[in-house]
C-alpha atoms as a printed R data frame, in Angstrom:
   type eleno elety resid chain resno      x       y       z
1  ATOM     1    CA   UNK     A     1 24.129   0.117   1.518
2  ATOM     2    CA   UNK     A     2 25.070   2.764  -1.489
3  ATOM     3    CA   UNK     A     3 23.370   5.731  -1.682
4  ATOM     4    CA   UNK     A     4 22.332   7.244  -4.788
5  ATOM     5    CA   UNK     A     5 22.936  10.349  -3.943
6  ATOM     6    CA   UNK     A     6 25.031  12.548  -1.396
7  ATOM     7    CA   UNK     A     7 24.777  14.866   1.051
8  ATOM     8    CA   UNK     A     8 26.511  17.402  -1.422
9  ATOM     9    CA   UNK     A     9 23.322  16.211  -3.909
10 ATOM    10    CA   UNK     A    10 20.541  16.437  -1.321
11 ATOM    11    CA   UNK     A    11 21.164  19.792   0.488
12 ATOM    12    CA   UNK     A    12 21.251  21.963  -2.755
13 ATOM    13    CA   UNK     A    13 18.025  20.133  -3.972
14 ATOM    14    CA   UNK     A    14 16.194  21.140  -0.398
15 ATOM    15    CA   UNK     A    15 17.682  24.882  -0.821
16 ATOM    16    CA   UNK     A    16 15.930  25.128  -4.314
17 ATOM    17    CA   UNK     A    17 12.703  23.570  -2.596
18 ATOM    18    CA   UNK     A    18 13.269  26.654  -0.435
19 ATOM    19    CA   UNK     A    19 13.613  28.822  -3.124
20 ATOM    20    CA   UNK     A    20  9.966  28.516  -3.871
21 ATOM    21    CA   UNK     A    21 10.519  25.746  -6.655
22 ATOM    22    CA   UNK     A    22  7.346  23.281  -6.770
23 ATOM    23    CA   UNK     A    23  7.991  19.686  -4.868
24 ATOM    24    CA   UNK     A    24  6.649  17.866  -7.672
25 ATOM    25    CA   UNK     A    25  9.027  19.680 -10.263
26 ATOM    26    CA   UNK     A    26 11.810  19.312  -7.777
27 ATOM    27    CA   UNK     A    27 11.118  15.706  -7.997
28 ATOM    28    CA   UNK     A    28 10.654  15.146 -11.372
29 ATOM    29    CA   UNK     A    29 13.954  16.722 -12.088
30 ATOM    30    CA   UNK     A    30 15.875  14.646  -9.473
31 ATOM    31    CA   UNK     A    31 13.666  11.435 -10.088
32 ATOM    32    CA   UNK     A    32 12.504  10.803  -6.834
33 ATOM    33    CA   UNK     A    33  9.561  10.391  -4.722
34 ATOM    34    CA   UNK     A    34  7.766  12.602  -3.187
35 ATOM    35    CA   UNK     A    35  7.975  10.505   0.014
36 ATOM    36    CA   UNK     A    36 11.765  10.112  -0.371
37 ATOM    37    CA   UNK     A    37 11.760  14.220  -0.929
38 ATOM    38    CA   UNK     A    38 10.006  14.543   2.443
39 ATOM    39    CA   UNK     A    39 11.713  12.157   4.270
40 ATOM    40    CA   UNK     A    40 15.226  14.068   3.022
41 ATOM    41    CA   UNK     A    41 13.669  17.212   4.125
42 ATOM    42    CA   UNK     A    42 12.714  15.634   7.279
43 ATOM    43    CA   UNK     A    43 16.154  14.673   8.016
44 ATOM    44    CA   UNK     A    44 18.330  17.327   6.396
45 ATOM    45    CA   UNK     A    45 16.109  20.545   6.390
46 ATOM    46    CA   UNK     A    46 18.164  23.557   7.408
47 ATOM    47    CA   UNK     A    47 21.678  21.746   7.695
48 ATOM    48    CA   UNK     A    48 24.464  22.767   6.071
49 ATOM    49    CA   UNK     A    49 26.241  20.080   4.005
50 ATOM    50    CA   UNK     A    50 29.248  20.005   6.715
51 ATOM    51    CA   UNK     A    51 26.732  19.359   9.296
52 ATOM    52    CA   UNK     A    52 24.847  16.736   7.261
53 ATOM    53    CA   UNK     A    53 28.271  14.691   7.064
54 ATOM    54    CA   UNK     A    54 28.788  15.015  10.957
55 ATOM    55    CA   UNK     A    55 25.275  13.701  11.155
56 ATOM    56    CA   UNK     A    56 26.223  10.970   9.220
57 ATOM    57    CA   UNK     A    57 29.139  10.094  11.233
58 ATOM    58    CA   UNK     A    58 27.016  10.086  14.271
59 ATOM    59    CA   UNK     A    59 24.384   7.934  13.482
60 ATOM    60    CA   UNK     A    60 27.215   5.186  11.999
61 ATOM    61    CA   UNK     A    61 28.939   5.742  15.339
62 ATOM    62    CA   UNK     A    62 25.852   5.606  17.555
63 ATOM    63    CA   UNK     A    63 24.799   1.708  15.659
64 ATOM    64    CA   UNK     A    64 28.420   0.325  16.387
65 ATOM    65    CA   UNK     A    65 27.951   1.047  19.840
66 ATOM    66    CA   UNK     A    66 24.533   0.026  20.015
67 ATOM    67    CA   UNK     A    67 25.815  -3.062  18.431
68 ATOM    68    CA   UNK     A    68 28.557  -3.777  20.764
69 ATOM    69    CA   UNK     A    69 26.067  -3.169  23.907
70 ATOM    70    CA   UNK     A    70 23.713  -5.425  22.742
71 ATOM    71    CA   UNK     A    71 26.759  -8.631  22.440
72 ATOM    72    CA   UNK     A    72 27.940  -7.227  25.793
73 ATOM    73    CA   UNK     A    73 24.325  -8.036  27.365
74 ATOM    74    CA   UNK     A    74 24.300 -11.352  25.168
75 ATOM    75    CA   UNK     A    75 27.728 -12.211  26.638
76 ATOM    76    CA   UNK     A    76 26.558 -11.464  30.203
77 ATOM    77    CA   UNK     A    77 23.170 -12.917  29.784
78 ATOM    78    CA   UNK     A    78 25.317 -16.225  28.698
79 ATOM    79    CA   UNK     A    79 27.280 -15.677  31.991
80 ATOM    80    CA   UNK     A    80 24.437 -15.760  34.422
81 ATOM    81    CA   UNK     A    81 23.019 -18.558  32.941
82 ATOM    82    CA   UNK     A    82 26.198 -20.655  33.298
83 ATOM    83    CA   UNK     A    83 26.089 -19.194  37.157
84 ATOM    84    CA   UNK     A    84 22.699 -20.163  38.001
85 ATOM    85    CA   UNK     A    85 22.929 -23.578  36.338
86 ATOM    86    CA   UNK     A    86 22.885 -26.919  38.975
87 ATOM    87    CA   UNK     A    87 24.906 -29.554  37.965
């Protein structure tokens, strides 16, 4: 999925938020939602833009794995049905 904008984008636009700028000017100016301006402030409030891309990196890292744990416990599910079938 692309994102429309980056981390380098979205940290700046929370700082000015900060700065005492109104949301719904904030918003306007970077066409987006106030939702999607909460939700960014939700997740990238008081990071740095260095931090933000580590944060990235971890969640990307943290859904392979979760990925390849759940076909390990499909694979071994599979197994111990082949055990306990009677022929």
């Amino acid at each position: 999925m692309k994102k429309r904008f980056t981390e380098e984008q979205i940290i700046p636009a929370l700082k000015e938020a900060e700065a005492a700028i109104p949301v719904k000017e904030l918003c306007r100016k970077y066409s987006i939602s106030d939702v999607t301006f909460y939700t960014r402030r939700k997740k990238y409030g008081g990071l740095e833009v260095a931090e933000a891309r580590r944060l990235e990196a971890l969640e990307e890292e943290n859904a392979r794995l979760k990925k390849l744990l759940a076909e390990s416990m499909l694979d071994q599910e599979a197994l111990r049905a082949a055990l306990n079938r009677k022929y």
